[in-house]
MARMAR-458947 format. One line per field, with one value per residue: residue number from 0; residue in one letter; x, y, z of N, C-alpha, C in turn. Coordinates in steps of 0.2 Angstrom, whole numbers, plus 2048, in hexadecimal, padded with zeros to 3 digits. Example, Ala and Ser with C-alpha at 12.3 -4.5 7.8 and 13.67 -1.06 7.14 Angstrom:
BEGIN
num = 0|1
residuo = A|S
neast = 842|840
nnorth = 7E4|7F5
nup = 827|823
caeast = 83E|844
canorth = 7EA|7FB
caup = 827|824
ceast = 842|840
cnorth = 7F0|800
cup = 827|827
***
This chain:
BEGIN
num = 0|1|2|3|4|5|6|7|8|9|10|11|12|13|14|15|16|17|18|19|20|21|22|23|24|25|26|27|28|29|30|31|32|33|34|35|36|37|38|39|40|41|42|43|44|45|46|47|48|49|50|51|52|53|54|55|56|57|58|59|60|61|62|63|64|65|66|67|68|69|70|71|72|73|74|75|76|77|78|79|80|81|82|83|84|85|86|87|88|89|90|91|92|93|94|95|96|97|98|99|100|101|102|103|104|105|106|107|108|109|110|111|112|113|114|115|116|117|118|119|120|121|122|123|124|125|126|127|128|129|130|131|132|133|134|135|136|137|138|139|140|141|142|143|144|145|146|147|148|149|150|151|152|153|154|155|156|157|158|159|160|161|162|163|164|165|166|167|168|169|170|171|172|173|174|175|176|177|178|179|180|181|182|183|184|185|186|187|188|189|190|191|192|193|194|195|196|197|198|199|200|201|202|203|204|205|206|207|208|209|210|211|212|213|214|215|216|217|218|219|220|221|222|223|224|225|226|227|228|229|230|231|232|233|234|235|236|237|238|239|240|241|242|243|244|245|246|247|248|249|250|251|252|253|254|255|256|257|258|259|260|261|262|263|264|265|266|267|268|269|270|271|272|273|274|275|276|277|278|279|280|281|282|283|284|285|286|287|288|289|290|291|292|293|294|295|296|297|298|299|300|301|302|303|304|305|306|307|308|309|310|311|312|313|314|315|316|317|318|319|320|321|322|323|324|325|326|327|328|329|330|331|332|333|334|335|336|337|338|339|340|341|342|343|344|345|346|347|348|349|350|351|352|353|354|355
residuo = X|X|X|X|X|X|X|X|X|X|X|X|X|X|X|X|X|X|X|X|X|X|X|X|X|X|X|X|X|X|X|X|X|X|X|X|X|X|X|X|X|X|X|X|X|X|X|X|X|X|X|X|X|X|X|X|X|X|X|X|X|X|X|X|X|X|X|X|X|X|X|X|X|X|X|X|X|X|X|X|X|X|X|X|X|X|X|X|X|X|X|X|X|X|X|X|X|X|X|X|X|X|X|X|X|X|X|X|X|X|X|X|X|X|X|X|X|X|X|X|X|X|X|X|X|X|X|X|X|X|X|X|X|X|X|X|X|X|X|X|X|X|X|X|X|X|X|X|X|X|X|X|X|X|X|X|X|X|X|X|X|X|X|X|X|X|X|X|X|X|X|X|X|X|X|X|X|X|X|X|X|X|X|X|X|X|X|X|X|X|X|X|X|X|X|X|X|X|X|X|X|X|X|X|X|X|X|X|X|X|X|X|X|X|X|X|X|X|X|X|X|X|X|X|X|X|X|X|X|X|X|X|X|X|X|X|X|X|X|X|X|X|X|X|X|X|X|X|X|X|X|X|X|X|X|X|X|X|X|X|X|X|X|X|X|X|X|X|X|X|X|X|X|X|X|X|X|X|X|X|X|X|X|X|X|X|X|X|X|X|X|X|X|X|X|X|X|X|X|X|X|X|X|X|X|X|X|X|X|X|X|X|X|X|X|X|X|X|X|X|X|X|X|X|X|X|X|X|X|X|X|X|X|X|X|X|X|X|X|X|X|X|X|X|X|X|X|X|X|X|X|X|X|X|X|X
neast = 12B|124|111|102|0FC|101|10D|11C|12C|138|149|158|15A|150|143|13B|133|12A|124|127|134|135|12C|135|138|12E|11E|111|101|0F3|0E9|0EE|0F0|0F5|0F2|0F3|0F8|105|10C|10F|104|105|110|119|128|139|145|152|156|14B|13F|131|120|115|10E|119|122|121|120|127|120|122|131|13E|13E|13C|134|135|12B|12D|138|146|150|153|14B|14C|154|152|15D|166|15B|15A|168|169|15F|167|170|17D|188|183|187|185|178|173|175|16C|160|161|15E|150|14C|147|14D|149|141|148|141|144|14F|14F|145|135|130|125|11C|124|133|144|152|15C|16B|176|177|176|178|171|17B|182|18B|18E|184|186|182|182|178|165|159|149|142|138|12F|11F|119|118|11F|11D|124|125|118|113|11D|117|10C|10B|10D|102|0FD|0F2|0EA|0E5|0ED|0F9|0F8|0F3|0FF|10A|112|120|12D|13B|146|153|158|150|146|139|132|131|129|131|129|129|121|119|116|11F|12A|139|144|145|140|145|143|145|140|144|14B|158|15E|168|16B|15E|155|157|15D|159|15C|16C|170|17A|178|16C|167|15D|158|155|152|14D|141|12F|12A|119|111|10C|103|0F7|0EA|0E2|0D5|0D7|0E4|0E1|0D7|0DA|0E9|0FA|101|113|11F|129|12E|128|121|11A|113|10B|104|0FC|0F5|0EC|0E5|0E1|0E1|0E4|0F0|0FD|10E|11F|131|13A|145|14E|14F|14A|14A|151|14B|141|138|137|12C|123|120|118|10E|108|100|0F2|0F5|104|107|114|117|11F|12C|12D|13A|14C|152|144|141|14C|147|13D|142|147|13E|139|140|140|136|12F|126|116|10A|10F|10D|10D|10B|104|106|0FC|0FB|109|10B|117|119|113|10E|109|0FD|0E9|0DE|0D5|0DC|0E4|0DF|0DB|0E8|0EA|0E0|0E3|0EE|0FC|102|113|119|114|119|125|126|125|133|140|14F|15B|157|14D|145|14A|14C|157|158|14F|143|13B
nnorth = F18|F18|F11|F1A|F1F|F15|F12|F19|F1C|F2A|F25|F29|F30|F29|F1E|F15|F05|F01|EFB|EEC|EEE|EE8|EDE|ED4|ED2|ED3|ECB|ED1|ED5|ECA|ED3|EE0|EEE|EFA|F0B|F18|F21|F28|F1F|F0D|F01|EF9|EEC|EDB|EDD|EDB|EDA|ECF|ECB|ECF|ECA|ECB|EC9|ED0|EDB|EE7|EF1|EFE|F04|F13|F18|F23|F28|F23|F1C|F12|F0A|F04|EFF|EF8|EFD|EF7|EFB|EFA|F06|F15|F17|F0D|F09|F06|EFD|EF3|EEE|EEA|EE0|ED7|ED5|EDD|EEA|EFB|F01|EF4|EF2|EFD|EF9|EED|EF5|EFE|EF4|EF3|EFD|F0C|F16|F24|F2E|F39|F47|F52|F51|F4C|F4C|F4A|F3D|F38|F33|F2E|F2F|F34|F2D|F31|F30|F34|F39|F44|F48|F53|F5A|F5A|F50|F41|F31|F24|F19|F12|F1E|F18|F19|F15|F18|F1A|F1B|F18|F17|F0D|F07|F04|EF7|EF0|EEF|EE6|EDB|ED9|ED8|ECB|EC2|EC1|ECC|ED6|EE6|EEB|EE4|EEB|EF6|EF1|EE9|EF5|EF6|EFB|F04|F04|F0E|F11|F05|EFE|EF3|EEC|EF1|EEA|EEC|EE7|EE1|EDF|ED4|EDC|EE5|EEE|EF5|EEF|EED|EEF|EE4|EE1|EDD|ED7|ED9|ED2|EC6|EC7|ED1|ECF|ECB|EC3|EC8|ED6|EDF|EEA|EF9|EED|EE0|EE4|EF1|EF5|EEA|EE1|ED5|EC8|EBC|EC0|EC5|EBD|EBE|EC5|EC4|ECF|ECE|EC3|EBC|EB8|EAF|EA9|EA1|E99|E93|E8A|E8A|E8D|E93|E8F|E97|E9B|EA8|EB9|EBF|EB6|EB3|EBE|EBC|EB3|EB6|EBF|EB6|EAA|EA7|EB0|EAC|EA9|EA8|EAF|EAA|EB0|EA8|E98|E93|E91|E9A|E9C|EA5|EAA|E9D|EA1|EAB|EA5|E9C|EA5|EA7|E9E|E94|E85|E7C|E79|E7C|E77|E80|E80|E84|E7C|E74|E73|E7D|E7D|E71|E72|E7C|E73|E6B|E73|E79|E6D|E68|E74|E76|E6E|E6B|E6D|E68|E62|E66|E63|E6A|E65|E68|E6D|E63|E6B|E74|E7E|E88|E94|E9F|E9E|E95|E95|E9E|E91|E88|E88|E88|E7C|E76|E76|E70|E62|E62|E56|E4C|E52|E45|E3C|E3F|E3F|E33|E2F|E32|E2F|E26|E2C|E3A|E3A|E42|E4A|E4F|E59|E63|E6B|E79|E82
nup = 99F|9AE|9AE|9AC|9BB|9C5|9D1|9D5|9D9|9D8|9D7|9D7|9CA|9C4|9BE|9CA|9D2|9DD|9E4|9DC|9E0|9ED|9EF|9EB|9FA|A02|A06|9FF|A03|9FD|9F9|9F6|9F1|9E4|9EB|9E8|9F5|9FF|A06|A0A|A0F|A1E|A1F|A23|A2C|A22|A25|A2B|A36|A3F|A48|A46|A4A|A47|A3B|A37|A2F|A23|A10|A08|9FD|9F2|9F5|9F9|A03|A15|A23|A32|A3D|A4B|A4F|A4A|A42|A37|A30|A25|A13|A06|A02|A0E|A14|A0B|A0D|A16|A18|A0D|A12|A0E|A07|A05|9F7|9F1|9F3|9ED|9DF|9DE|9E0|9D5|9CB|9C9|9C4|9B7|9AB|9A9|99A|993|98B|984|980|973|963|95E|956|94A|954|95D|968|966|96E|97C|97E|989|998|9A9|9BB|9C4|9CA|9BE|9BC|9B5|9B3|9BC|9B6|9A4|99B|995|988|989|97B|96E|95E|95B|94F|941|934|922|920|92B|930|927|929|934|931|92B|934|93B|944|94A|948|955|95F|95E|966|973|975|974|969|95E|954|94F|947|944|942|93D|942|949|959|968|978|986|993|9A7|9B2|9BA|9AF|9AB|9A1|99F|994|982|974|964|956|947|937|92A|921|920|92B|938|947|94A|956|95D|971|97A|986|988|995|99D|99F|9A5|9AD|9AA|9A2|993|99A|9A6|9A5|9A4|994|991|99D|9A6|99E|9A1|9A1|9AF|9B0|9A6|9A7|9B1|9AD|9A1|9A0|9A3|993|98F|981|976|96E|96E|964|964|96D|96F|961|968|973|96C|963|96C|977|98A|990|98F|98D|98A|989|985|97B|97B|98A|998|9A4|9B6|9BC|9B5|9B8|9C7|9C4|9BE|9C8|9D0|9C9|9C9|9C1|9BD|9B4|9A8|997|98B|97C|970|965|957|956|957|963|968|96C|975|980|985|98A|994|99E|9A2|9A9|9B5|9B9|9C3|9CC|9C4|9BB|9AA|99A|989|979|96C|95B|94B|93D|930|937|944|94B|958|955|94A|948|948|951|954|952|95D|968|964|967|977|97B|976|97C|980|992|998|99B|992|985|989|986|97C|975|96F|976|97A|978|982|990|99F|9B1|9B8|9C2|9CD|9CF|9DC
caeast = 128|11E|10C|0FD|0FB|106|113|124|132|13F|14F|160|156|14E|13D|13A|12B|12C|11F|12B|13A|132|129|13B|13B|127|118|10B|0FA|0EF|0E5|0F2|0F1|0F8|0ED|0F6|0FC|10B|10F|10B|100|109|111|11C|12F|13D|14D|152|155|145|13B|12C|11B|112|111|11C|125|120|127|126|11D|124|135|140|13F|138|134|134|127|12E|140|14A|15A|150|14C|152|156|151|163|166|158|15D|170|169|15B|16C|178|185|189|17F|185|182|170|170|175|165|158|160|15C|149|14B|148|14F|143|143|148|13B|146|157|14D|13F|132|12E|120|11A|129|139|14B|156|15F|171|179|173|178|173|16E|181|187|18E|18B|182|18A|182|180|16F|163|153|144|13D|137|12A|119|118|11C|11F|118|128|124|110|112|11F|112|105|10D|10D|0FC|0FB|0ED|0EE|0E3|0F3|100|0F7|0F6|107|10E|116|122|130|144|149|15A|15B|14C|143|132|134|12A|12D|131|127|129|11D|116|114|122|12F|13F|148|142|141|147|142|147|138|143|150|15F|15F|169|168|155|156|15D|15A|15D|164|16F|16F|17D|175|164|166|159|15B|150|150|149|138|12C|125|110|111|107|0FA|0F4|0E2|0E0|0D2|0DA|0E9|0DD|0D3|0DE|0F0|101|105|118|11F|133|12D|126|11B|117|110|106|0FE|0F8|0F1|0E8|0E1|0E1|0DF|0EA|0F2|102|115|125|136|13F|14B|14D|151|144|150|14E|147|13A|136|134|126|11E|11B|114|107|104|0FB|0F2|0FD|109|109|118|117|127|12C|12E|142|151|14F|13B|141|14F|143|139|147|14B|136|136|147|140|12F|12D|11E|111|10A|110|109|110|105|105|107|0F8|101|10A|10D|11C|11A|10C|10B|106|0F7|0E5|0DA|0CF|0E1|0E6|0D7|0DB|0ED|0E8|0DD|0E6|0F7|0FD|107|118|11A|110|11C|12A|128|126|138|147|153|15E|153|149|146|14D|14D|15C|157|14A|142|135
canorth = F1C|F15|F13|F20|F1D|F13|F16|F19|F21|F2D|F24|F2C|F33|F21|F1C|F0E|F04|F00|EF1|EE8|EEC|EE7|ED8|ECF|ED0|ED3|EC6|ED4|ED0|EC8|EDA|EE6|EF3|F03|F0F|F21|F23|F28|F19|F08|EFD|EF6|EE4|ED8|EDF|ED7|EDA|EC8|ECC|ED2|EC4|ECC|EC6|ED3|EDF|EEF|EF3|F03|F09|F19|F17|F2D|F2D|F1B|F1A|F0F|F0D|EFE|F03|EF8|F00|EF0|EFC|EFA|F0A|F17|F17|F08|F08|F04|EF8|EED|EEB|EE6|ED9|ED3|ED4|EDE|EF3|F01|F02|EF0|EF2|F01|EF7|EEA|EFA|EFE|EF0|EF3|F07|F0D|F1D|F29|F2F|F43|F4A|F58|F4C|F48|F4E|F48|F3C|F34|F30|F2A|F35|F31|F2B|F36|F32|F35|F3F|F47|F4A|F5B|F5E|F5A|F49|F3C|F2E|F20|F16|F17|F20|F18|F1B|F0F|F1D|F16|F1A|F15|F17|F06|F0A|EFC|EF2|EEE|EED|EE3|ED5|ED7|ED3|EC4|EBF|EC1|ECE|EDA|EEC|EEB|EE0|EF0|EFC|EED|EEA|EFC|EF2|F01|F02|F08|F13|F0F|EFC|EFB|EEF|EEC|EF2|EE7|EED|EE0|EE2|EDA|ECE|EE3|EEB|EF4|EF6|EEE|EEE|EF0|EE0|EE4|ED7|ED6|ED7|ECF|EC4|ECB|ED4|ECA|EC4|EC2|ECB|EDA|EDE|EF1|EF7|EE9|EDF|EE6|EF9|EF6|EE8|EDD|ED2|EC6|EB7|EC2|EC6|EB8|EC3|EC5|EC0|ED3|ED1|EBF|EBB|EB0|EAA|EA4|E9D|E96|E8D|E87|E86|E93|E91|E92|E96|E9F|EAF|EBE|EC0|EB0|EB5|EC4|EB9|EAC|EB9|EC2|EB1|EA3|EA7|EB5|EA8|EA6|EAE|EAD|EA8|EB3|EA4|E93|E90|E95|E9D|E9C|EAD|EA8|E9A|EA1|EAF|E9F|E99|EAB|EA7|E96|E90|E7F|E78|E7D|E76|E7A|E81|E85|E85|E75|E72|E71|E81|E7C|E6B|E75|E7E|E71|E68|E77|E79|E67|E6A|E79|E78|E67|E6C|E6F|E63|E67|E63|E63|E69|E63|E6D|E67|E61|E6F|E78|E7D|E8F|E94|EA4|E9A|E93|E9A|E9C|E8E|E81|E8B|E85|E75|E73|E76|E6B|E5B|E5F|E4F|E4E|E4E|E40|E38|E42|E3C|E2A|E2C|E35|E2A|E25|E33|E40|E3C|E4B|E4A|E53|E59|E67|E6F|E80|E83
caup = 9A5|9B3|9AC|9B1|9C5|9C7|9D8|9D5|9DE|9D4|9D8|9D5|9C4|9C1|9C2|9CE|9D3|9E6|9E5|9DA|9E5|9F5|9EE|9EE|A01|A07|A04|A00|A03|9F5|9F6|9F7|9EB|9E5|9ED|9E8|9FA|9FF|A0A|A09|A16|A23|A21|A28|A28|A1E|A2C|A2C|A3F|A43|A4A|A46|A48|A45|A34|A3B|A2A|A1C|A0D|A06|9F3|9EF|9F8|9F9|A0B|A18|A2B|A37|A45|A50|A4E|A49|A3F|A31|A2D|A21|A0E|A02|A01|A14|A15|A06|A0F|A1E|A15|A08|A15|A09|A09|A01|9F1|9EE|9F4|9E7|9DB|9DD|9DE|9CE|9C4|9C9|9C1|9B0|9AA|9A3|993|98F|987|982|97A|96A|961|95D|94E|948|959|961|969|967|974|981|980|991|9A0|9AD|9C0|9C6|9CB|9B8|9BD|9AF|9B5|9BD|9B1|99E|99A|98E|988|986|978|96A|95A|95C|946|93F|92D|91E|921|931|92D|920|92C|93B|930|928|93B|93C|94A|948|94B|95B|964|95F|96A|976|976|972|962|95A|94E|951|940|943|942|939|944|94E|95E|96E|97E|98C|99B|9AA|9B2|9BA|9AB|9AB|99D|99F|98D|97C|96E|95E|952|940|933|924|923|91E|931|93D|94A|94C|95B|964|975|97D|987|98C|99B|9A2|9A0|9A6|9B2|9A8|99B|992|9A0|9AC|9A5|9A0|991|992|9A4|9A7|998|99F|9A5|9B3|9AF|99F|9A8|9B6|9A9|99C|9A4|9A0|990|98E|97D|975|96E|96F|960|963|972|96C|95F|96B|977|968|960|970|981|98C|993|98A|98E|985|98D|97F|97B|97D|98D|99D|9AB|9BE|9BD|9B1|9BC|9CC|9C2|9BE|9CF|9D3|9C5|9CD|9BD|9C0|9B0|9A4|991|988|975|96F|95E|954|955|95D|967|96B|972|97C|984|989|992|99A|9A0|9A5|9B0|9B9|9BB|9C4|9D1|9C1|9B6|9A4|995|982|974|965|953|947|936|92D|93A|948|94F|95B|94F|942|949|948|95A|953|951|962|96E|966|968|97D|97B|974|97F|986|996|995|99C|98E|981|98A|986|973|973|96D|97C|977|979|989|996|9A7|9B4|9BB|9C5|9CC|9D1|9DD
ceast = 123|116|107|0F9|0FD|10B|118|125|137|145|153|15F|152|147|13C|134|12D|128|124|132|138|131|131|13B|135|122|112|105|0F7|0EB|0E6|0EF|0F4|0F4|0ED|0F8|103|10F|108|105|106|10A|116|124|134|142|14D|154|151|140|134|126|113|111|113|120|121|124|123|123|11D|12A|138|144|13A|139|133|132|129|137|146|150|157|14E|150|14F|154|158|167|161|159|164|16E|166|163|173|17F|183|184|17F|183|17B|16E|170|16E|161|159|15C|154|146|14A|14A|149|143|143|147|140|14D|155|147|13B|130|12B|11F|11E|12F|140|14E|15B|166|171|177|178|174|173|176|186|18B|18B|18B|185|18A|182|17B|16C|15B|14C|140|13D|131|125|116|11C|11A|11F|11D|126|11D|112|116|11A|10B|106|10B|107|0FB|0F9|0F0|0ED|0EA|0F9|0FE|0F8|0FD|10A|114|119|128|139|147|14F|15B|156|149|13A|135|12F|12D|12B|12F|127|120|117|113|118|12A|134|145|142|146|142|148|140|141|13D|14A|156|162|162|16E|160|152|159|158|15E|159|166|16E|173|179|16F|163|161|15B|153|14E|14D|143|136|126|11D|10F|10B|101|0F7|0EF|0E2|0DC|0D4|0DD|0E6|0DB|0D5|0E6|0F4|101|10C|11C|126|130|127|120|119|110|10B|100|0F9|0F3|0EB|0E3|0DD|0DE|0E5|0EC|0FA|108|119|12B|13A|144|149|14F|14D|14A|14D|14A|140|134|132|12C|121|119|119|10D|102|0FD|0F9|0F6|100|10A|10C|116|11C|126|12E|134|148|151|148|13E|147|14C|13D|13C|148|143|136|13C|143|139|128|124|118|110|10C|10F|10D|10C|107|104|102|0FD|103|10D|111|11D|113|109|109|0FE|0F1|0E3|0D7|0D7|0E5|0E6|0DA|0E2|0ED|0E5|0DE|0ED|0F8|102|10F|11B|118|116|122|12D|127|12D|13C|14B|156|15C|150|14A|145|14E|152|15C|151|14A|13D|131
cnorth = F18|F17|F19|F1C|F16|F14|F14|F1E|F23|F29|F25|F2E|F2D|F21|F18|F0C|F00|EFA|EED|EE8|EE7|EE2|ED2|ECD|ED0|ECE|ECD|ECF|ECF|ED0|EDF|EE9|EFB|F08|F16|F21|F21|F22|F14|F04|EFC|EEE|EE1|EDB|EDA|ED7|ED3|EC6|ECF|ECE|EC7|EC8|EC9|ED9|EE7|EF5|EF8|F05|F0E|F18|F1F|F2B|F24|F1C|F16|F0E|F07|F00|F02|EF9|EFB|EF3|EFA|F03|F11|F17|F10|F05|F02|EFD|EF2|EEA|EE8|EDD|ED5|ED2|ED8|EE9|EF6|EFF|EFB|EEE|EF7|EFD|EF1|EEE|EFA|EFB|EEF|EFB|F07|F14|F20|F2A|F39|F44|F50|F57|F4C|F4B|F49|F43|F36|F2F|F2A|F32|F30|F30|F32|F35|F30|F3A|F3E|F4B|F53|F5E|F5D|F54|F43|F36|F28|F1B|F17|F17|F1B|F1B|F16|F14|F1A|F19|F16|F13|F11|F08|F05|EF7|EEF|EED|EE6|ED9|ED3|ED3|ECC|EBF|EBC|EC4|ED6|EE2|EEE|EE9|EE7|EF5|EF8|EED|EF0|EF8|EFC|F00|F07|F09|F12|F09|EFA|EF5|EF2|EED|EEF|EE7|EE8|EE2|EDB|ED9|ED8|EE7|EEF|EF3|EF6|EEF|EED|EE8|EE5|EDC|ED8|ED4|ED1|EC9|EC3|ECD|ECC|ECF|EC7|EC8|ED1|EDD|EE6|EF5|EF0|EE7|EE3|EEF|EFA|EEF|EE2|EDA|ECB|EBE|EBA|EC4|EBF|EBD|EC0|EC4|EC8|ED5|EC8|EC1|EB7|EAE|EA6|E9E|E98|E8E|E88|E86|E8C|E8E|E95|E91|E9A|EA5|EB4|EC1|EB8|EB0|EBA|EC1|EB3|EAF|EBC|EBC|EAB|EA5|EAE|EB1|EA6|EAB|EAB|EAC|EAD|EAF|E9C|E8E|E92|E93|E9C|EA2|EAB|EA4|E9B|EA7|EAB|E9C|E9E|EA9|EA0|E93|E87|E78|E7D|E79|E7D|E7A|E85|E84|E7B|E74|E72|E75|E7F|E79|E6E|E76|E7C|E6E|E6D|E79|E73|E64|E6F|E79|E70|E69|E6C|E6A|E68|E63|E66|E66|E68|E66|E68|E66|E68|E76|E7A|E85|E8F|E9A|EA2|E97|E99|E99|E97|E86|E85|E86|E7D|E70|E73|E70|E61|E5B|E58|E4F|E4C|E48|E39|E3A|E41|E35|E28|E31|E2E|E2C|E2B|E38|E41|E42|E46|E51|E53|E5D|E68|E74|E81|E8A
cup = 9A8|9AE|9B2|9B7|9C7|9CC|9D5|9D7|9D9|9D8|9D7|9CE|9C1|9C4|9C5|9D0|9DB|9E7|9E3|9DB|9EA|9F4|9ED|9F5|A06|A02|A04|A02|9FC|9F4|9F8|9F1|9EA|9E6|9ED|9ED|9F9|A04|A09|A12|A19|A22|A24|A25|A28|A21|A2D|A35|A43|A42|A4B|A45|A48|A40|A39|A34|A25|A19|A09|9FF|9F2|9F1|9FA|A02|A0D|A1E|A2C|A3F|A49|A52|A4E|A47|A38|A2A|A28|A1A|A0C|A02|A08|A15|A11|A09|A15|A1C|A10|A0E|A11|A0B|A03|9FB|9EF|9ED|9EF|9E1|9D9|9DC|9D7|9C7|9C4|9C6|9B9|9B1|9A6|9A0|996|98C|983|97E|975|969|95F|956|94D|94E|95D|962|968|96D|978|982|988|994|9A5|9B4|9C2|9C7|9C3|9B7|9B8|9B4|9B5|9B8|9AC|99E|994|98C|984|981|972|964|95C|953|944|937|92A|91F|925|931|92A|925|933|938|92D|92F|93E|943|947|94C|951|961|964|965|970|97A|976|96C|960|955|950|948|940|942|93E|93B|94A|955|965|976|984|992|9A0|9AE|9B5|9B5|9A8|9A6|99F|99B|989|978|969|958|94B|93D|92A|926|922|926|936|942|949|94F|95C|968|977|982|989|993|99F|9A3|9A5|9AD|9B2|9A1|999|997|9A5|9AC|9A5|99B|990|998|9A8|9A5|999|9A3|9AA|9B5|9AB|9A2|9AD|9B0|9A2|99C|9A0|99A|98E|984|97B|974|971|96A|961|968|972|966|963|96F|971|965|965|975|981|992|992|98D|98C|98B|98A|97E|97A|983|993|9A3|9B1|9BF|9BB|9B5|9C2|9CA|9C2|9C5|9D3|9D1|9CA|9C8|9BE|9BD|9AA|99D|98D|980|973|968|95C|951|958|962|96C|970|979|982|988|98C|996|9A0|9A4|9AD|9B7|9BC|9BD|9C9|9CC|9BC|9AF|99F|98D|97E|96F|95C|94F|941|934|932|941|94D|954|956|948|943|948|950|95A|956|958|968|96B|96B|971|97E|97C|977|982|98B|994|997|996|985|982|987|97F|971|973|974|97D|979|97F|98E|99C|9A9|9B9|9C0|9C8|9D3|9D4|9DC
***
């Protein structure tokens, strides 16, 4: 559920957030904001055949409509205005709003237990019609019961960071539960991360991509719990996981975000050049995955200088470090191009690509 005062628009029973549709196709201004109003300011409109040069466009933030004051055939439906900006028919502009909805949860599917609810099954719209898509529910326990204590603290992540995070725990699968927000804030799927190691995979991700429209290349997870004065002053750091990320923000800086993987996506990428950090030092894990995903970092993200950091001895996680060996490993990053030139022929990074 959208958090408190936050604008969204009910969509076909979905929540939506209308900034982070829109923000595909309009340049806000740097001092826009959500204002509670039922419409937004006036800015430039999106109609790839409307030679606008002056802001004529609003969109509804209560009611997924929007107006072109200088009557370009814009107007209408979210649905309408999206085919005209894609150039493609209705439903496939429905399909794009989609992927920016969350389902709400039904308070009245599941009971209550130990400060979480159960999931909701399938739904149905007001005429009884099961939902084009399958329903799910990001519902979840907030009671992490000693198993999951006990794995979170081995981790070294204080109780302070679960409230934080909304850290919780899934009774059916028996794992930690860490809900994936996107770069806004706004819960896209739920991690599910195994506390022993019997539990495989590591991982699981729910719902699915294809349910939900998000999957885990399309966040950059912490990307809405960083500081930018951190990131200003000490550079993005990029790192694989998630708890990994949680530690770093609670010991280092708030500066830090996970790829969830080892390989950093175009999606990731273009987040990155929102953030516009002044550099980027990679902390991946220390092994064949880590070094992946710093080829795929050093591919993608040619515009930034990027920097390596170093593991002091004994050590290969970023969740391993204290904040004291944190600050240093910032500190003593060397360029990669400095990191380059002590790799064996074999191994060297190239740039095959790049994203701006």
């Amino acid at each position: 559920m959208p958090r408190k005062g936050q604008d969204f628009v009910i969509y076909r029973g979905r929540y939506l957030d209308p900034l982070a549709l829109w923000a595909n196709y309009i340049d806000f201004p740097g001092n826009f904001k959500d204002d509670g109003t039922e419409f937004s300011s006036i800015v430039m409109c999106p109609n790839p055949d409307h030679d606008a040069r002056r802001p004529h466009f609003q969109i509804n933030m209560r009611r997924p409509l929007v107006h072109c004051f200088s009557n370009c055939g814009i107007s209408g439906t979210y649905e309408k205005a999206i085919s005209i900006i894609e150039g493609c028919n209705e439903r496939e502009a429905r399909k794009i709003i989609l992927k920016h909805c969350q389902i709400p949860n039904n308070e009245s599917a599941g009971e209550s237990a130990k400060g979480g609810r159960k999931g909701t099954g399938r739904r149905s719209d007001k005429n009884g019609a099961t939902s084009e898509a399958r329903a799910f529910s990001l519902a979840y326990s907030t009671y992490i019961p000693q198993t999951g204590a006990e794995y979170l603290h081995r981790r070294g992540i204080a109780a302070n960071s679960l409230a934080v995070w909304s850290l919780g725990w899934d009774q059916a699968d028996r794992r930690i539960v860490i809900p994936a927000d996107d770069d806004r804030g706004i819960t896209r799927f739920l991690i599910k991360r195994a506390v022993t190691e019997r539990q495989w995979p590591k991982y699981l991700y729910y719902p699915e991509r294809e349910q939900c429209g998000w999957g885990k290349q399309d966040i950059l997870f912490g990307a809405c719990h960083l500081t930018q004065g951190d990131v200003r002053s000490y550079g993005l750091v990029l790192m694989e996981g998630s708890i990994d990320t949680i530690h770093w923000h609670q010991e280092v800086h708030r500066n830090a975000v996970g790829i969830l993987g080892s390989s950093l996506s175009e999606r990731q990428a273009q987040i990155i050049s929102k953030l516009n950090p002044p550099k980027i030092i990679c902390l991946f894990d220390k092994d064949a995955s880590g070094f992946k995903a710093l080829r795929s970092a050093y591919e993608k993200l040619c515009k930034y200088p990027i920097f390596v950091g170093l593991y002091p001895k004994g050590k290969s996680d970023p969740a391993e470090l204290s904040g004291k060996e944190g600050r240093r490993v910032i500190e003593n990053a060397v360029s990669v191009v400095s990191f380059n030139s002590r790799l064996p022929r074999n191994l060297k990074l190239e740039r095959k690509v790049a994203y701006g």
